[in-house]
N, C-alpha and C positions, 0 to 999 in steps of 0.2 A: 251720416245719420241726420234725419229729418228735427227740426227743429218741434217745442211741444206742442205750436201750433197749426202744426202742417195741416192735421185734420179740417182746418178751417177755407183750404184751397181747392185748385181743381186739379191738380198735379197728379198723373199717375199713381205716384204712392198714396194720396189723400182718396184717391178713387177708390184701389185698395184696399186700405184698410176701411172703409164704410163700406164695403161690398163683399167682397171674401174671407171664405174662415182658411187657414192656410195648416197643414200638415205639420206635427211635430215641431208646433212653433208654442213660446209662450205667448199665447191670446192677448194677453194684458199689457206685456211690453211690447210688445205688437203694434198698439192703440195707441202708442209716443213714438216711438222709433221708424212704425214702417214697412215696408221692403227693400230687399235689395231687387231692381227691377232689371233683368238680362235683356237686351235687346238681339244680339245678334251672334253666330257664332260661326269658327274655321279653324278645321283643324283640333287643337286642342285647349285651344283659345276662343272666350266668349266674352263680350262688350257689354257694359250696362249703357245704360238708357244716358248716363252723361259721358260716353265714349270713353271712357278707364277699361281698360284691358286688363282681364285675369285667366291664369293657368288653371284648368279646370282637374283639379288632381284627383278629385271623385268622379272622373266620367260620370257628372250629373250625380244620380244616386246607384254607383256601382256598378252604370249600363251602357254608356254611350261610347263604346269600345271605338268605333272605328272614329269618332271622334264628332267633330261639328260640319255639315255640309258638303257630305258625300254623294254624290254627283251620280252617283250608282245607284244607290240605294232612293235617291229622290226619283229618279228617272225611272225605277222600278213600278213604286207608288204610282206616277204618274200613267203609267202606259196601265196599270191593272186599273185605276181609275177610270179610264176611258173605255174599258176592254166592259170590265161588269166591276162596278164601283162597290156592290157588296151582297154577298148571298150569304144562306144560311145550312146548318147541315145536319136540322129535324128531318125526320121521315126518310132517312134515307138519300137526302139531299146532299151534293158535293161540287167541289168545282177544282179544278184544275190547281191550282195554286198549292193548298191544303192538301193535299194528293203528294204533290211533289216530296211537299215540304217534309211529310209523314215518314215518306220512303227515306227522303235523305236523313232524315235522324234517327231513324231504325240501322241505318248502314252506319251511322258514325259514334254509336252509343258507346260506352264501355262495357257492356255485356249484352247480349241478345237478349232483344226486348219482343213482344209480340205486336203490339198496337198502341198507338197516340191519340190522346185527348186533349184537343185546343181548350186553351180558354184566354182572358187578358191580361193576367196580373201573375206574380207567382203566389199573392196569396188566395187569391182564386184557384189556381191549381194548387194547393195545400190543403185547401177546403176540399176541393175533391179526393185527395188525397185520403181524408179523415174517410168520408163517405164511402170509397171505393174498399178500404179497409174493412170498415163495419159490412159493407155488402156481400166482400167475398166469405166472409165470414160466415156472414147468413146462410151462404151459398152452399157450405160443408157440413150446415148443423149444427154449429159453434154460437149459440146467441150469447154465449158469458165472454166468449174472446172480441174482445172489443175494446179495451184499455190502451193507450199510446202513450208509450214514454219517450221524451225530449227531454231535454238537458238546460240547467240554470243557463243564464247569458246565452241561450240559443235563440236565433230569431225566425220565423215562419211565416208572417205577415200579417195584417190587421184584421181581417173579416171576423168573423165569431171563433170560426171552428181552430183557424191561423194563430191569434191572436192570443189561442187558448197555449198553443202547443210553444209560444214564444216564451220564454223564459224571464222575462224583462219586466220589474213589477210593474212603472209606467203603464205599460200597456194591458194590467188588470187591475191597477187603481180606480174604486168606482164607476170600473164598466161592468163588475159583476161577476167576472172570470177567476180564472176557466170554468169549460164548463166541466161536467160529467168527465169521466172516464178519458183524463188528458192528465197524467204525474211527471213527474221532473226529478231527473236523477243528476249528479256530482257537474260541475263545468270542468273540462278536463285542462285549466290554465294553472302549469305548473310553476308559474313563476310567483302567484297568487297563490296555490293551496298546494304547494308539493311543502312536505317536510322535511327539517332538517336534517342532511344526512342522506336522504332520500331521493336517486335517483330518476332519471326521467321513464327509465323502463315501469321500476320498482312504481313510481304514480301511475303509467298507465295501468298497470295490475290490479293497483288501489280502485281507480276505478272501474275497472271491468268488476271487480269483488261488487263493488257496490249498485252498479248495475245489475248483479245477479240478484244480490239481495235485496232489493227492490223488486224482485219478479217473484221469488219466492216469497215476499211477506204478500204481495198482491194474490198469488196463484201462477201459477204458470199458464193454467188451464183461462186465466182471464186475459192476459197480455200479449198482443196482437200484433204490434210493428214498436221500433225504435226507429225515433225520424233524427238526423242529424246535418250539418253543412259541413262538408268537409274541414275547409275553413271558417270559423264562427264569425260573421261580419260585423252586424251592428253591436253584437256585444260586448268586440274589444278587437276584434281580428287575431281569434285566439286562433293561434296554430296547435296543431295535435299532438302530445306529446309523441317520442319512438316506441313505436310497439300499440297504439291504442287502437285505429281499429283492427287489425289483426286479433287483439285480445277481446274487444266488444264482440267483433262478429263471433267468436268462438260461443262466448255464451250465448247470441242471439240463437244461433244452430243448433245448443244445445238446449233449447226449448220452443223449437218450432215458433220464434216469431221474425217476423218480416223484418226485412231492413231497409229503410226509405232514406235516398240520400236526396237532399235539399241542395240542386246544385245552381238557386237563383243566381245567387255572385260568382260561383267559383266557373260555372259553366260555360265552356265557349273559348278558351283560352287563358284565363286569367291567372289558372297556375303554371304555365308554360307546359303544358297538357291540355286538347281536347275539355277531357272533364277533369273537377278535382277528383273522384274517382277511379281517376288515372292514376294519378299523383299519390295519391294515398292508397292504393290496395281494397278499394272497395266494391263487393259484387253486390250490389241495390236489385232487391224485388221489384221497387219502383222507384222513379225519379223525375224527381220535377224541375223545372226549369222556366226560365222569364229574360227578363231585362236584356241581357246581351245577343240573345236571339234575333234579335232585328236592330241590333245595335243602338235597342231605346227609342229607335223613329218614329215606331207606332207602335199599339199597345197589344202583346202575344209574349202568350206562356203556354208550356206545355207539360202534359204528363204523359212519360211511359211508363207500362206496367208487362210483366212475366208473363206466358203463355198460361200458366197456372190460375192467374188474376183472370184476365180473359174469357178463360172457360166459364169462371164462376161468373163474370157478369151476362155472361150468355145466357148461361142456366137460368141466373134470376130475371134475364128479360123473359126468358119465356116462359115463365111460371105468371110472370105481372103484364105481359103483353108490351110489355116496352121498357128501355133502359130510360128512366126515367128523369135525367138528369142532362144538364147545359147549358147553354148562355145563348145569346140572341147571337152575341158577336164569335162565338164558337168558329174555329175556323174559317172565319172572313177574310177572304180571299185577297184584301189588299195588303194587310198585316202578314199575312201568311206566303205573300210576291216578293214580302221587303224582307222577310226572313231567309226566304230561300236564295236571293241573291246575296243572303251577308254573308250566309254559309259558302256558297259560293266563293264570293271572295274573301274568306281564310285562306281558303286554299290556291287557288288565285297569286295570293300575294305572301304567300308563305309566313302565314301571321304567326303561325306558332314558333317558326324558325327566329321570325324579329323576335315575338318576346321573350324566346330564352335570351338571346343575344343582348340585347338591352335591360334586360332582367338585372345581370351580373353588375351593373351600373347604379341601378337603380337600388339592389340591395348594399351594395357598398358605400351609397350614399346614406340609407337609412342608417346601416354599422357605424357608421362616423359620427351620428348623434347621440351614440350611448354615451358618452362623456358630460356632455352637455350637466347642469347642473340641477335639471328640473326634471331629468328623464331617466327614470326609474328601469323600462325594459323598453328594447326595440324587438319587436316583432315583423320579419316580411319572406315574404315569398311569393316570385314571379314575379308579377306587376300589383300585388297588393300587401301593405303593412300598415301600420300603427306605431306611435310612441304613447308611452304610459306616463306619465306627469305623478311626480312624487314630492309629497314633500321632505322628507328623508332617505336618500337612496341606500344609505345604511342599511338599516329596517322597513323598508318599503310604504313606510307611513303614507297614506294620501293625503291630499290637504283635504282640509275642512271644505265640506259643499257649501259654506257660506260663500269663500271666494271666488266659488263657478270658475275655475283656473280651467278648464275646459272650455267650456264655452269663449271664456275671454282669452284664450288662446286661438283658438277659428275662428275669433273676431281679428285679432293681431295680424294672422295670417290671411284672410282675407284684405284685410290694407295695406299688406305688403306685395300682394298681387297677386296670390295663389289660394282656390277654396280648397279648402278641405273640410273634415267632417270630426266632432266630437260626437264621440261615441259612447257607452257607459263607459263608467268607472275614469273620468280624464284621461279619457284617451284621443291621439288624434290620429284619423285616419287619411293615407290615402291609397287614389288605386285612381290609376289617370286609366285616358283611351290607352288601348292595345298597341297607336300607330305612333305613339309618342317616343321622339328619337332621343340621341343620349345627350345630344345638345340642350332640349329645352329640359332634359330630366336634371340636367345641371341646374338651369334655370330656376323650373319649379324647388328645389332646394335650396338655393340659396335665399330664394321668397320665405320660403316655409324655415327655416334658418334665422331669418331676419324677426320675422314674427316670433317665432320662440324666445329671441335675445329680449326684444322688446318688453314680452312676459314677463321674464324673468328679471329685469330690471324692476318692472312694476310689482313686483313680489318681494322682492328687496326690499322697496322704496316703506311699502303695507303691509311688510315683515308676515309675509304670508304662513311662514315657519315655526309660528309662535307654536308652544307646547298647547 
């Protein structure tokens, strides 16, 4: 931590903070404290700027699967950089790369898909997502079917439409959200809202009922897709309860609305599956996808959408004389070279064979922390979990937000040598690269271990427990 007068130097961080606004950061303590400044990174190991070495347990933000300084994936970049460093693909415009890339994700999806739509973020493609929904809609006659339901603690990204669909107040605190025709039904975390008595099936049911009922107080005739991540990431790394979506999709069927799987995080390997999709039983009208795609190197996301979708967006180009929608960077051919050689090597280097394999390590480590004194539930699966921070594991009591026992736990942990992520509700997350073996996943837990002890000490000490 930067002492209070850092801001008055020339040091990195004092550049920093006088020059950049920074993402999902408090602004204010921001303006004393800093950054933490990465300089370098291998493997699954990244360096700050005063050479301290930390275990990157959030591949970054959920993405940087194959880890730090992939030799493959840089050399890709490199050669499409020299080849045609960037084109665009208005008017019929394409380039080789994007072409590839499109084929190979149509061949690897979990259900048959018709066609891909580049763009750079996934909540850029979630935004299109909303649009491509209201469009096809248009496209059938349906101008009242345009409503999207998402789920409490669901996350979908920041842009307007994204942001809307995210469940998360933070992110419509004073931005004015959501907007129109975006509702929010039950989080499906039974450890959090199952009742007493009440089994995991018996909740999933709970919530399918109330996702029905949410359709019929709206209309049926108005409600158009249901977007969800298999896995719920930034909201807590809720996993689903047994039976849920086999029970959601039942009702979506039974009222003609879409089902849109959000596979940002899950996609790409991270549930020791392809897609979470896999993993869970899910057949998506559409699906979107980001971050692990290019293993976070450069910036591509994609949407597939059904032969159904497709047709209607045909229809309405040629009713308006063109599909009206895109990004400059829409299928840019160097994003789209680095893509296609990660996918590539999945398969390559049998990425999904390693993560189950080291999976079973990984969640056994996580199980070993339910004991712990501070940790309410463990939640993991494949190479990504959560622990829940309680102040009474009894009764599941959280501590009081005065404490920030979240945050100052991914601080703890982060000085113990391992980032990870607080996520709503005191939770803390991780989900390293894909290529992370069982040695350093020992490693990153005993950091992440150390950091927790630490906590908990200091909660002791400032009776965090108090009634």
């Amino acid at each position: 931590m930067n002492s209070p007068s850092f801001l008055q130097g020339n040091s990195l961080a004092a550049r920093d903070a006088r020059s950049m606004i920074h993402a999902y950061t408090n602004l204010s303590t921001h303006l004393t404290d800093g950054p933490l400044i990465i300089e370098s990174g291998k493997g699954v190991h990244v360096y700050d700027d005063g050479g301290k070495e930390y275990i990157e347990g959030l591949a970054g933000l959920w993405c940087a699967s194959f880890g730090f300084g992939e030799e493959e994936l840089i050399n890709a970049a490199i050669e499409q950089m020299r080849k045609l460093p960037f084109y665009h693909t208005f008017a019929s415009k394409s380039t080789e790369p994007s072409i590839r890339l499109s084929e190979k994700l149509l061949e690897i999806a979990p259900v048959e898909f018709s066609r891909v739509f580049f763009a750079n973020s996934g909540s850029e493609a979630n935004d299109t997502v909303v649009k491509l929904v209201w469009y096809y809609n248009n496209s059938l006659g349906r101008p009242e079917k345009k409503k999207i339901i998402s789920r409490q603690k669901g996350y979908h990204g920041v842009t307007v439409a994204a942001a809307s669909l995210t469940g998360l107040p933070p992110l419509h605190n004073d931005f004015d959200l959501p907007i129109k025709n975006i509702l929010h039904t039950s989080c499906p975390h039974y450890y959090r809202y199952g009742k007493d008595g009440e089994t995991e099936e018996e909740f999933a049911s709970r919530m399918a009922d109330d996702l029905e009922k949410l359709i019929l107080k709206e209309g049926p005739d108005t409600v158009a897709a249901f977007i969800a991540e298999p896995i719920m990431g930034a909201g807590g790394v809720i996993i689903p309860p047994t039976t849920y979506f086999e029970k959601i999709q039942a009702v979506l069927k039974k009222y003609g609305v879409l089902m849109i799987a959000d596979e940002v995080i899950c996609g790409f390997g991270r549930t020791g599956q392809m897609w979470g999709s896999q993993t869970f039983g899910i057949q998506p009208d559409i699906l979107s996808c980001a971050k692990a795609l290019s293993s976070a190197y450069l910036p591509i996301s994609a949407v597939m959408v059904s032969q159904d979708i497709f047709d209607g967006m045909v229809k309405q180009s040629e009713k308006h004389g063109a599909f009206a929608h895109g990004f400059t960077y829409s299928g840019h051919p160097v994003p789209a070279a680095v893509g296609l050689r990660t996918m590539e090597l999945m398969e390559e280097r049998n990425i999904l064979g390693h993560v189950r394999h080291v999976a079973k390590r990984f969640n056994e480590r996580f199980n070993a922390l339910a004991d712990h004194p501070l940790v309410g539930e463990v939640r993991s699966m494949g190479l990504i979990g959560a622990i829940e921070l309680v102040a009474d594991k009894k009764t599941k009591r959280p501590f009081d937000p005065k404490y920030k026992a979240g945050p100052k736990t991914a601080q703890a942990m982060q000085d113990a040598g391992v980032i990870s992520r607080a996520v709503a509700g005191d939770n803390l997350a991780l989900c390293p690269p894909l290529i992370i073996t069982e040695a350093e996943i020992d490693e990153m837990f005993d950091r992440f271990g150390k950091g927790l002890d630490d906590v908990a000490a200091m909660a002791f000490r400032e009776n965090w427990r108090e009634d």
